[in-house]
C-alpha positions in Angstrom: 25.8 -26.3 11.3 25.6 -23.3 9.1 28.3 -21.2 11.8 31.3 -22.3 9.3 30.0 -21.3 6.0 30.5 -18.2 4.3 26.9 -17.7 4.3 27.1 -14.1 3.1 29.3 -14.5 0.5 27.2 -17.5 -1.1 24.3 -15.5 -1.1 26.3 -12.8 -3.4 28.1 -15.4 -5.4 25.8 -17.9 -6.2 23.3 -16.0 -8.3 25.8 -13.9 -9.8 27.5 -17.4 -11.0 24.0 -18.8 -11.8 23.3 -15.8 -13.9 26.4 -16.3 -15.7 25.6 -20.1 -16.2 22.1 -19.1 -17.7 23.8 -16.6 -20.2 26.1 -19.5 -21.3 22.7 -21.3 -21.7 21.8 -18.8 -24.0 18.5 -19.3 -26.0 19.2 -22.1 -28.3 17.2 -24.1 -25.6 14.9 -21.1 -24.5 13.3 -23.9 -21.6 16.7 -24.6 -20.2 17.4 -20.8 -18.9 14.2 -21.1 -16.8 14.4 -24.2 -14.6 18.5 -23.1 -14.1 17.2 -19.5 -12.4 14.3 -20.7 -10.9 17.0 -23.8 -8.9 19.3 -20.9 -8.3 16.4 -18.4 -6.7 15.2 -21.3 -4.7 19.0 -22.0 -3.9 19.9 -18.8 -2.9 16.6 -18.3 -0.9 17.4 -21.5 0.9 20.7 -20.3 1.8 19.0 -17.1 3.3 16.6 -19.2 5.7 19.9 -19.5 7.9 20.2 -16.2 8.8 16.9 -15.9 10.3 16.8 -19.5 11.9 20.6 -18.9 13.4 20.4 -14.7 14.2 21.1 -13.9 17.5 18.4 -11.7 18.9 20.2 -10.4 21.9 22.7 -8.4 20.3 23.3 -5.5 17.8 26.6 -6.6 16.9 27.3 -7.9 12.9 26.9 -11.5 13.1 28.0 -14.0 9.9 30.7 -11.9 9.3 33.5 -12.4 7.1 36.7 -10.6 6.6 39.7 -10.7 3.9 42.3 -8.3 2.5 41.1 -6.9 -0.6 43.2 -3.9 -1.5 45.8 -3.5 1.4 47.8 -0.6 0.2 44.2 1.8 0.9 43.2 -0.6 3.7 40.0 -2.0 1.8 38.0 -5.3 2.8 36.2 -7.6 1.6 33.9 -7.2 4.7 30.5 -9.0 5.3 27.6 -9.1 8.1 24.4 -8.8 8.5 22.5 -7.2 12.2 18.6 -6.8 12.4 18.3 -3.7 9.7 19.9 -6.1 6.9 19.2 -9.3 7.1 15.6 -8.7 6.7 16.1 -7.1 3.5 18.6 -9.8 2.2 15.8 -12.8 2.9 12.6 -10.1 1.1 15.1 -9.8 -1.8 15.6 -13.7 -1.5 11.6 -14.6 -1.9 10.7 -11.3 -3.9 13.1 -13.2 -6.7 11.4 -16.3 -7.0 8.7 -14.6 -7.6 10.4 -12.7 -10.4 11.5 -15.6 -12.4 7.8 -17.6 -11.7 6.2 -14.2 -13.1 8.4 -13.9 -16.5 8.4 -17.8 -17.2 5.7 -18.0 -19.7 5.7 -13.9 -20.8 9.2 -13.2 -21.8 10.2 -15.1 -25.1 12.6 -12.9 -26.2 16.4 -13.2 -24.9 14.9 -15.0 -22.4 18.8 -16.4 -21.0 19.5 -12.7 -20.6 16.5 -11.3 -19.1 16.9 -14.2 -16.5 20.7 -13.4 -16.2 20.0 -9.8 -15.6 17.9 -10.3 -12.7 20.3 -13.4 -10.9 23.7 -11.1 -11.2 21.3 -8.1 -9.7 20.7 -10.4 -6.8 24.1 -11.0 -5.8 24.8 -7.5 -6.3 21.7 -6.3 -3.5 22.7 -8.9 -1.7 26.3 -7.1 -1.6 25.1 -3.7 -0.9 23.0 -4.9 2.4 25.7 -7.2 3.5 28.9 -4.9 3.0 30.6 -3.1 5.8 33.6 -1.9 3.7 33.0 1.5 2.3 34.2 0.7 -1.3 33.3 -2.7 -1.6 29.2 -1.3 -1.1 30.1 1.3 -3.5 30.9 -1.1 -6.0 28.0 -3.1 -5.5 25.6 0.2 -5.3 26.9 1.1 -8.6 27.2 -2.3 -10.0 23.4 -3.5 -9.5 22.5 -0.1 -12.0 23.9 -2.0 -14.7 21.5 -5.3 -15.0 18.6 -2.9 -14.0 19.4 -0.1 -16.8 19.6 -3.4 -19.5 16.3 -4.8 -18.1 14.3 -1.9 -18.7 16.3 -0.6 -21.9 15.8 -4.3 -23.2 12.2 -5.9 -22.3 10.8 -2.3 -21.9 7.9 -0.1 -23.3 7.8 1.9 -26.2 9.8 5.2 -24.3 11.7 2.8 -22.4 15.0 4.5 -24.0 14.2 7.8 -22.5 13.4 6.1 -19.4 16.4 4.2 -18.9 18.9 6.9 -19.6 16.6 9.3 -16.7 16.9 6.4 -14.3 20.5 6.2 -14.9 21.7 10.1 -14.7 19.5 10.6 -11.4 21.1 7.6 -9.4 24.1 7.7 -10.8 24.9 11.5 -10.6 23.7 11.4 -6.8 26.0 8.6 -6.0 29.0 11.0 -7.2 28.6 12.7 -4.1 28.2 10.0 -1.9 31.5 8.8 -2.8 33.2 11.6 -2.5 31.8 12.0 1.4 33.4 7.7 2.1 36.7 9.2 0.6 36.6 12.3 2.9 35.8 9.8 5.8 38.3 7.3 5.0 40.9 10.3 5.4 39.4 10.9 9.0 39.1 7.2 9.7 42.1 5.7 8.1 40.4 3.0 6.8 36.9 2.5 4.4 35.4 0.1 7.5 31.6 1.1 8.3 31.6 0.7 11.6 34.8 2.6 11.8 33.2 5.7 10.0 30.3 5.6 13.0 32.8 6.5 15.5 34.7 9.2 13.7 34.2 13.0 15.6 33.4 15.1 12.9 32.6 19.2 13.2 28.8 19.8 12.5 29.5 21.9 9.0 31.6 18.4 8.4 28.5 16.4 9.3 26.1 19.1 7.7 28.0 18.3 4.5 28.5 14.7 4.9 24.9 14.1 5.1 23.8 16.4 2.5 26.2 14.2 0.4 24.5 10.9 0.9 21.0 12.4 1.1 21.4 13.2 -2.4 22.5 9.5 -3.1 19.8 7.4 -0.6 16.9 10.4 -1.3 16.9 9.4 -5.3 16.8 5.9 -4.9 14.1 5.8 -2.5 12.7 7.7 -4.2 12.0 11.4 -1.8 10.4 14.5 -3.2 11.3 16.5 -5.8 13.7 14.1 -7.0 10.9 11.4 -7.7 10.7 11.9 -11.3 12.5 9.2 -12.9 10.8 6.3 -11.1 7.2 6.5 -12.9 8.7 6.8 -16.4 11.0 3.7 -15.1 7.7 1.9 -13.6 5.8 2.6 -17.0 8.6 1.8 -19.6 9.9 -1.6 -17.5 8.7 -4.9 -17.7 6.6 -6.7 -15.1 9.7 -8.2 -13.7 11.3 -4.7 -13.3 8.8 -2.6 -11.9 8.6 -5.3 -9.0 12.4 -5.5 -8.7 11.9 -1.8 -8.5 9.1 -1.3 -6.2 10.4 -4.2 -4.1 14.0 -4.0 -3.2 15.5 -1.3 -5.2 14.0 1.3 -3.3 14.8 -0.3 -0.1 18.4 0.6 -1.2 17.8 4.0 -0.4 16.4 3.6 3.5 19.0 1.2 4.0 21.8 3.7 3.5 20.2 6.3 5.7 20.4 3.9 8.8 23.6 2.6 7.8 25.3 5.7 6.8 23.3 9.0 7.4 22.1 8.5 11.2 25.2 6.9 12.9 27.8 9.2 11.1 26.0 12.5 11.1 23.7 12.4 14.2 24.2 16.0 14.6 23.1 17.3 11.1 20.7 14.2 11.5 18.9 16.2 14.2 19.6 19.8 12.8 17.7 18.7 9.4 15.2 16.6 10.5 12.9 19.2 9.5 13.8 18.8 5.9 13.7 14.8 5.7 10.2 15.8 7.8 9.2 18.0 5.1 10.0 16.0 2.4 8.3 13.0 3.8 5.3 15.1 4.3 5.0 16.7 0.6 5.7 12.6 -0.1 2.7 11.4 1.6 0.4 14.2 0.7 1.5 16.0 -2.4 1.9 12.5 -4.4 -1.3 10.7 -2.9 -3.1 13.9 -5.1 -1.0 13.0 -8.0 -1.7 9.5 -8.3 -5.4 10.1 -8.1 -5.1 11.4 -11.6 -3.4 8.9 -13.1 -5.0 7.0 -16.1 -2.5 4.3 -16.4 -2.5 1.6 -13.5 1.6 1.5 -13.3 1.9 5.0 -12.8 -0.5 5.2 -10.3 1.5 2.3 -8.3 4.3 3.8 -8.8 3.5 7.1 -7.4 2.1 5.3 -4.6 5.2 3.7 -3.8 6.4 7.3 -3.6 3.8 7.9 -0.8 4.5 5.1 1.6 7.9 4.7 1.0 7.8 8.6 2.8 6.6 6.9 5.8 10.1 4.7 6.0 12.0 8.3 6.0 9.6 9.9 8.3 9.8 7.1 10.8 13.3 7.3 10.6 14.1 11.2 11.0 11.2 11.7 13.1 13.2 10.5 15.9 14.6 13.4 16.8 11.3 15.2 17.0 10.7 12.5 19.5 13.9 13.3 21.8 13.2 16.4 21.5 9.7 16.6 23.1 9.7 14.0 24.8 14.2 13.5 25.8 13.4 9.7 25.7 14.0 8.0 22.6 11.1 5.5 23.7 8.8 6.2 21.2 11.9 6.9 18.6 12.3 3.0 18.7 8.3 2.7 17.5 9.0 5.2 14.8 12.1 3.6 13.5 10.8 -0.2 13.6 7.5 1.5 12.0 9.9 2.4 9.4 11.5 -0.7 8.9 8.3 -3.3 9.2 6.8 -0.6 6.6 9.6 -1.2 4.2 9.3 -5.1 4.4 5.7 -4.5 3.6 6.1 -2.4 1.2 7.8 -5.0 -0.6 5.9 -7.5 -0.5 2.4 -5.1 -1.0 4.0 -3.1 -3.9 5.8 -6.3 -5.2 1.8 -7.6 -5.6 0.4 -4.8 -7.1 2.7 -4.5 -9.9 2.2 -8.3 -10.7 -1.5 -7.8 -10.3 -1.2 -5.1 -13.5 1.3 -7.7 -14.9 -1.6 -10.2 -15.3 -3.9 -8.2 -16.4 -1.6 -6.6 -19.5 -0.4 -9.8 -20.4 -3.8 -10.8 -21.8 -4.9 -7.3 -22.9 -2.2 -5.5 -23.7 -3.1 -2.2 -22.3 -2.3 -0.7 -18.6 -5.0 2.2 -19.5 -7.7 2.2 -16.5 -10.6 2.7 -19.0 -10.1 0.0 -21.3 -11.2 -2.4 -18.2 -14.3 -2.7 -16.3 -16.0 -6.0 -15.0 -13.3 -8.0 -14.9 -15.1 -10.0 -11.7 -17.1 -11.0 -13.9 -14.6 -13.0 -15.9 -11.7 -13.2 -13.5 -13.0 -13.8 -10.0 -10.3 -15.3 -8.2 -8.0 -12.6 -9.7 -10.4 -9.8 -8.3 -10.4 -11.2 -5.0 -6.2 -11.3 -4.9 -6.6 -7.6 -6.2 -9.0 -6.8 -4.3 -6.8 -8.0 -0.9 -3.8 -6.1 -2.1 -5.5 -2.9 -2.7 -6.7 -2.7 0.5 -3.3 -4.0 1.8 -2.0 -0.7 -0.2 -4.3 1.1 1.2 -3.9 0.2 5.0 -6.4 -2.0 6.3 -6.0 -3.2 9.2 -5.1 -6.8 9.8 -2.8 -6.6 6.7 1.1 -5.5 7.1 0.2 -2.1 4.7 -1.3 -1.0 8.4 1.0 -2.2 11.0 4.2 0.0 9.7 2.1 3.1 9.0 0.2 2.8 12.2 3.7 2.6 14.2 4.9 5.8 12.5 1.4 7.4 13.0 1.4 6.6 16.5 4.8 7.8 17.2 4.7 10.5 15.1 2.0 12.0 17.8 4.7 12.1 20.3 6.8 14.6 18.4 4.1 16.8 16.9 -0.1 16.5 16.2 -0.1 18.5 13.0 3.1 16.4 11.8 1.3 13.0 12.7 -2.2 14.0 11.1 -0.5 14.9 8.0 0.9 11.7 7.9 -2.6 10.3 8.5 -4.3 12.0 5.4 -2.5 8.6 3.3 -4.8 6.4 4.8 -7.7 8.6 3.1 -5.7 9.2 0.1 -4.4 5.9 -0.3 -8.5 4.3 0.2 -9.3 7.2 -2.5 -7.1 6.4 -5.5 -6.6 2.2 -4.7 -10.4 1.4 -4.4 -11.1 4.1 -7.3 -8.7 2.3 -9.6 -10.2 -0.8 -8.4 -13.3 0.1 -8.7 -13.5 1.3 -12.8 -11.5 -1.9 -13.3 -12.9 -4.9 -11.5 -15.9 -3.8 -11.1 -19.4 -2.8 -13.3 -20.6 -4.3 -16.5 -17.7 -5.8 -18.9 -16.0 -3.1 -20.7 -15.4 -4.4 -24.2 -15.3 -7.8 -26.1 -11.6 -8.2 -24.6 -12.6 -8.1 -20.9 -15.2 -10.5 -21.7 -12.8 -13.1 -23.1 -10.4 -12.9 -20.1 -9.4 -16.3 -18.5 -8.6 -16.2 -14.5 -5.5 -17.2 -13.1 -3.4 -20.3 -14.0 -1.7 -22.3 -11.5 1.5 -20.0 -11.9 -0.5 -17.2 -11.5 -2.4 -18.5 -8.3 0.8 -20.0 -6.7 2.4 -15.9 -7.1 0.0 -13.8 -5.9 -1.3 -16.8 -2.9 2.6 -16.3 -1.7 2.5 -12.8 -1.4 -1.2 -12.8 -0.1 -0.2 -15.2 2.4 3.0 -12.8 3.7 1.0 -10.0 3.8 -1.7 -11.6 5.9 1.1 -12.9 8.0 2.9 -9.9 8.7 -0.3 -8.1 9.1 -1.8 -10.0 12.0 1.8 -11.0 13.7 4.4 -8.7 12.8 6.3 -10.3 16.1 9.1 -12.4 13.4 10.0 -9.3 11.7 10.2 -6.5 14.8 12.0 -8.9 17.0 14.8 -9.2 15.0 15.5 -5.6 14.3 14.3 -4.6 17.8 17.5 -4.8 19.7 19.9 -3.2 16.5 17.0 0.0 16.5 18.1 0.6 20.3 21.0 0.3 19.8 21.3 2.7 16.7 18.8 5.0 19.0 21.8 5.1 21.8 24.7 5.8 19.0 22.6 8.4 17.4 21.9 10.2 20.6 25.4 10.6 21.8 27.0 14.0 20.2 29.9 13.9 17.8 31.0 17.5 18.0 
C-alpha cells in the first residue's frame, strides 16, 4: 500500500510546506497557527508509522529509497533511504514534535506563527539529514536545520540568549567546515557524492587518519563530546522549553548518526587506530561532567550537562568495538555495544526530551529554574512529582525503565574489551543517582519553600497528556526494548562486517 509513495520525501516536505503555511498564517489569528502544526506533526508522524510497520527486518540494505538527478554535471542526487540506524531516529523525531507543539500551545504568545514555523521547517530538515545518502544533499540539510534552531533560541530565549546563539552557531558551524571539505576529497576518490559509494573507497590510513579527524570535529560538537561541550549548556539555559527538548532530543542524535554513517564505514582503519581517543573522551564524558552537574544551581544546566554524560555512552558503545575485536577477534559482543549505543540514544530522547519539559512546567508558573527557590512542591503538585519523580530515576538508570537498558548493554560489553574501561563507565549510574535524586530531592520534596510553591496548581490535561506519552515510551522501551533492537539488529552486523574488513 505505502510501497509506491515517496514516503521519505513527504516526511521532509510536508512539514517544511506546513511551516510555510503557518508563517502565512501569521498572528493576526494567533489560534489558527496552532491547530495547522499540531495537524501537520500528527501528519507527518502518521506518515512515519509506515516505515516501521513496512521495514524489512532481514536485510541491511536502504529500503524506501528514492533517486533523481539533482545536479548532473558533479553527479549529485537527490537520494533517499532509510536502514535500521535511521529510521528509528526519523519516527523519535516524528513523536518528540508533537510533543513540542502540545508543550508551547498555551506558553508562547509572542510570534507564535513563527515559533511554530521554526520548529515544522527544522523537521523536514532532520528528517533530510537521517534520510540522505547523497553527500551534498545531507550537507545541505546538516547546515540548513542550524538556521530555524539559531532563530528559536535568538528569538523566544533567555536574557543571554544572544551570546548563546551566536556560541552555538560558531561551534557547529565552524566544525562542519571540515567535514565538508573531507565529502569533497571523497567525491574526487569516488567520482560521485553517493554514501554508500564513499564506504567502499580504499583509502591510505594517513587518508583515513585525516578523513575521520575531519568529521570528528563535525559529529563530536553536535553530540556534544568533551572539551567541545561548552556551547550546549548556555544554549540549554538561554532556549525556550521547546528548544532545549528539540536539543536534547534529536539534535544531538545528529552527531551519533554521522559517526555510523560516515566515520566507521569510511575510515575503519583510523576508526580502530583512535579508538582510544573516542574512548577517552567518552570516559572524561561520563565521569568528568557527572561532577560538574552535581554543582549546578539551575535545573537546565544540570540536564544539560547530563545529556553530556549519557550521550558519552552512544560514542563509547560505538568505538568500543574495536576494543572488543581486539580482545576478544569476534565482533560478538561489538554488536551489544553498538545496539547499546543506539537503544541509548532512542532513550535518551525520550528521557531527556521529559526532563526538560518537566523544568518547563515548573518555570512556566514560577518563573525561576534556580533549584533553591523550590522545595515541597508534592505537596501542591503531586501528580507532577510522581511524573518527575519516574523520569529522574529513568535519567538516572533504573532498571525496568529504557535509561537502563542502553547503558547496561554498553556496560556489559564494555567488560569484554577492558574492566577498568567498563567500571569507569559504571561510576554514571552512581553519579547520575547523585545529582538527579539530589535535584529532586531540594525541589519536590520538604516543607513548601515560599508563598509561590504554595500556590502551584498540578498539571492540566495538556500537561498530563505530555509527560503520560513519554512516561508511557519510557516504560515501554524499558521493560521490552525487542521493537527497537530488532530493527537495527541486522544493519549493526552488518556495519560490524564492513567495519572489520581493512581498507589499506
Amino acid at each position: 500500500m505505502f510501497a509506491d509513495l515517496p514516503l521519505l520525501s513527504l516526511l521532509i516536505w510536508v512539514p517544511i510546506f506546513g511551516g510555510l503555511i503557518v508563517l502565512a498564517v501569521g498572528d493576526k489569528d494567533p489560534w489558527g497557527a496552532r491547530p495547522i502544526a499540531l495537524i501537520v506533526t500528527v501528519l507527518t508522524f502518521l506518515l512515519s508509522i509506515p516505515l516501521y510497520t513496512g521495514f524489512d527486518t532481514g536485510t541491511a540494505a536502504m529500503q524506501f529509497t528514492e533517486t533523481a538527478n539533482w545536479i548532473e554535471a558533479f553527479n549529485i542526487r537527490y537520494a533517499l533511504g532509510v536502514d535500521g540506524i535511521s529510521m528509528p531516529l526519523i519516527i523519535l523525531t516524528s513523536v518528540i514534535m508533537i510533543i513540542i507543539v502540545l508543550a508551547g500551545w498555551k506558553v508562547i504568545t509572542h510570534r507564535v506563527s513563527q515559533y511554530m514555523a521554526a520548529f515544522l521547517i527544522m523537521q523536514g530538515l532532520i528528517n533530510g539529514v537521517f534520510a540522505s545518502l547523497d553527500a551534498i544533499l545531507f550537507y545541505v540539510y546538516w547546515e540548513a536545520m542550524l538556521i530555524p534552531m539559531f532563530l528559536i533560541i535568538g528569538i523566544w530565549g533567555g536574557p543571554n540568549r544572544v551570546y548563546a546563539t551566536i556560541k552555538f552557531f560558531l561551534y557547529t558551524f565552524l566544525g562542519s567546515v571540515f567535514m565538508l571539505v573531507a565529502l569533497i576529497y571523497l567525491y574526487f576518490k569516488a567520482g560521485s557524492f553517493d554514501i554508500l559509494a564513499f564506504h567502499a573507497v580504499q583509502l591510505s590510513l594517513q587518508e583515513q587518519i585525516l578523513i575521520f579527524i575531519a568529521f570528528l570535529l563535525a559529529f563530536a560538537v553536535k553530540v556534544p563530546m568533551w572539551p567541545v561541550h561548552t556551547w550546549l549548556p548556555d544554549a540549554h539555559v538561554e532556549a525556550p522549553t521547546g528548544g532545549s527538548v528539540i536539543l536534547a532530543a534529536i539534535m544531538l542524535k545528529v552527531g551519533g548518526y554521522g559517526f555510523l554513517r560516515f566515520s566507521l564505514p569510511i575510515t575503519p582503519d583510523a576508526s580502530h587506530e583512535l579508538d582510544w581517543l573516542i574512548i577517552g573522551m567518552s570516559l572524561i564524558a561520563i565521569a568528568y561532567i557527572g561532577f560538574v552537574a552535581l554543582a549546578q544551581q539551575d535545573m537546565k544546566k544540570l540536564i544539560a550537562y547530563s545529556s553530556i554524560a549519557h550521550m558519552g555512552f552512544v560514542t563509547l558503545g560505538f568505538f568500543i568495538s574495536f576494543s572488543i575485536f581486539a580482545s576478544t577477534g569476534s565482533y560478538e559482543g561489538s554488536a551489544l555495544a553498538m545496539e547499546g549505543g543506539m537503544v541509548q540514544m532512542i532513550s535518551h530522547g525520550f528521557i531527556s526530551a521529559a526532563m526538560f519539559l518537566c523544568v518547563g512546567v515548573m518555570y512556566d508558573r514560577m518563573h525561576s529554574r534556580m533549584i533553591n527557590d523550590y522545595g515541597g512542591v508534592v505537596n501542591t503538585m503531586p501528580i507532577f512529582a510522581a511524573f518527575m519523580v519516574f523520569f529522574a530515576m529513568a535519567n538516572a538508570g533504573l532498571p525496568g525503565t529504557s535509561g537502563f537498558v542502553g547503558e547496561f548493554m554498553v556496560i556489559l560489553a564494555s567488560f569484554k574489551a577492558n574492566f577498568w574501561i567498563a567500571f569507569v563507565a559504571a561510576t554514571t549510574l552512581i553519579l547520575g543517582a547523585a545529582y538527579t535524586l539530589w535535584m529532586v530531592k531540594r525541589v519536590l520534596f520538604g516543607e513548601v519553600a515560599n508563598d509561590k510553591v504554595a500556590a502551584l496548581t498540578d498539571l492540566d490535561g495538556r500537561e498530563f497528556f505530555i509527560l503520560g506519552t513519554l512516561a508511557f515510551a519510557v516504560l515501554l522501551f524499558g521493560v521490552w526494548p525487542d521493537p527497537l533492537v530488532d530493527v537495527m539488529h541486522v544493519t549493526i552486523d552488518n556495519l560490524l562486517q564492513h567495519i572489520a574488513q581493512s581498507k589499506l
